[in-house]
C-alpha positions in Angstrom: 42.2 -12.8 -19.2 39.0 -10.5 -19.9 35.6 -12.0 -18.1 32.3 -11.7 -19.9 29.0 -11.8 -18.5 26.0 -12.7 -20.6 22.3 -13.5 -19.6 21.4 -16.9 -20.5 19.1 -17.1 -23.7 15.3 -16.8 -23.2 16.3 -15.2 -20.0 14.2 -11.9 -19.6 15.7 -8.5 -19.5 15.4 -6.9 -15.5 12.9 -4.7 -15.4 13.4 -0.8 -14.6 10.7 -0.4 -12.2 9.5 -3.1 -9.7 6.2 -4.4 -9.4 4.5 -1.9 -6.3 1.8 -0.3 -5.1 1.2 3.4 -3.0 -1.5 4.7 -1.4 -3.0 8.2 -2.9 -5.0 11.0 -1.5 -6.1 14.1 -4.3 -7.9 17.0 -3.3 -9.5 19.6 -5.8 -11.1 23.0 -3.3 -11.5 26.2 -4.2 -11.4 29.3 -1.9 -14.4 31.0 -2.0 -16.7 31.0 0.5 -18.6 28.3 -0.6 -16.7 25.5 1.4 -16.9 22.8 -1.9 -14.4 20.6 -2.5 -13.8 17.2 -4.3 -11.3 14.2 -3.1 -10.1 10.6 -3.8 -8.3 8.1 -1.9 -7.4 4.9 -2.8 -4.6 2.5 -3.9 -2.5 2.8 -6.9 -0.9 -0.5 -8.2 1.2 -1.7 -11.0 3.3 -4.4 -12.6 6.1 -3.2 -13.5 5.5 -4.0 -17.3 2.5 -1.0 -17.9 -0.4 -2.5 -15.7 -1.9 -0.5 -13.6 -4.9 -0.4 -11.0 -7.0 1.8 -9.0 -9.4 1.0 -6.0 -10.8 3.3 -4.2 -13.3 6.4 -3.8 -14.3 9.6 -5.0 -16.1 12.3 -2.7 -18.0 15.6 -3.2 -18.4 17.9 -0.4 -20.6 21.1 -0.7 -23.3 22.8 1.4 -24.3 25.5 -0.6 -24.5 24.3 -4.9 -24.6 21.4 -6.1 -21.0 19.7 -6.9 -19.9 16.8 -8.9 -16.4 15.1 -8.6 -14.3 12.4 -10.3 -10.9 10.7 -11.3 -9.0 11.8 -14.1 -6.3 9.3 -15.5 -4.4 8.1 -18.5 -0.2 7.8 -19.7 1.4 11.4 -19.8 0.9 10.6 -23.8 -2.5 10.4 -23.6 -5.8 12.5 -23.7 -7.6 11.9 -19.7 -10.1 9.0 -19.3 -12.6 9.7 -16.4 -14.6 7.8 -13.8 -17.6 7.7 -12.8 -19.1 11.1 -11.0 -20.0 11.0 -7.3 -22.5 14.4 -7.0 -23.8 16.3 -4.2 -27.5 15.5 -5.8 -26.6 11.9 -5.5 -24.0 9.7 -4.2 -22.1 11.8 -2.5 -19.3 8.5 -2.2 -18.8 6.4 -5.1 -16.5 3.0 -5.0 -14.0 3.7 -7.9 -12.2 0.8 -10.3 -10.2 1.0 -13.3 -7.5 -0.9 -14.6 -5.3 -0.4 -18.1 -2.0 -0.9 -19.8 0.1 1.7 -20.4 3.6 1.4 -23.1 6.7 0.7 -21.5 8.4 3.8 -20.0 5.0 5.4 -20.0 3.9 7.0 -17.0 0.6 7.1 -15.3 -1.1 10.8 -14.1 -4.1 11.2 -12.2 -5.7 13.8 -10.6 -9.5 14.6 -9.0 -11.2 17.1 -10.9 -14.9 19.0 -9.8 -17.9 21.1 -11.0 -19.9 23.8 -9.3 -23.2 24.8 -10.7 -23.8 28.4 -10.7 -20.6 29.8 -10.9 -18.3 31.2 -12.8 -15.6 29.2 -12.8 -17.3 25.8 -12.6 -14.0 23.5 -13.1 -11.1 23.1 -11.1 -9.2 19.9 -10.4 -6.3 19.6 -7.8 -2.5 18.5 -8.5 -1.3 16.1 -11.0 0.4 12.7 -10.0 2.8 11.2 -12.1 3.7 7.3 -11.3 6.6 5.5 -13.0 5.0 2.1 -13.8 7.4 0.8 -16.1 
């Protein structure tokens, strides 16, 4: 005789990824002399069902020009959303936050991403993350 299994009704479907969280360093430096470079660390969360949270910092580091640094993020289907700037003129630390929602099965980048008056080449931004959240 053939068994069948069956999830009882109004019974919610298992989700793919587990609720979780990871801590994250990002670096963005550029090899030139001028010893400038922009970081974040922090701690990525999510719930499993396209929530996710940031807390954390952003730094800028430079001796010689003026430097600004921040957070990129969004769902690899989006355009980047950014945080707040720390800058070598100012805060050279700044307390990040954000929160959002991404669709199921979307996935969640983020990288740290600078500018460097009087150069060049003024942008730069290190490595792409990509978190399965959902």
């Amino acid at each position: 005789m053939a068994s069948i299994s069956a999830q009882p009704v109004g019974a919610a479907a298992p989700t793919a990824v587990e609720p979780g969280s990871t801590g994250v360093y990002f670096k963005a430096e550029k090899d030139d002399g001028h010893g400038c470079s922009g970081s974040a660390t922090g701690k990525v969360s999510w719930d499993g069902e396209g929530g996710y949270s940031f807390d954390g910092k952003v730094d800028a580091h430079c001796l010689s020009k003026r430097l600004t640094s921040w957070i990129e993020y969004g769902g690899t289907s989006e355009s980047w959303k950014q945080t707040a700037e720390a800058d070598t003129d100012g805060p050279s630390s700044l307390a990040v936050k954000f929160s959002g929602k991404l669709a199921l099965g979307e996935k969640l980048e983020m990288r740290v991403s600078t500018w460097r008056a009087g150069t060049i080449s003024p942008y730069y931004a290190s490595s792409k993350r990509v978190f399965t959240i959902s």
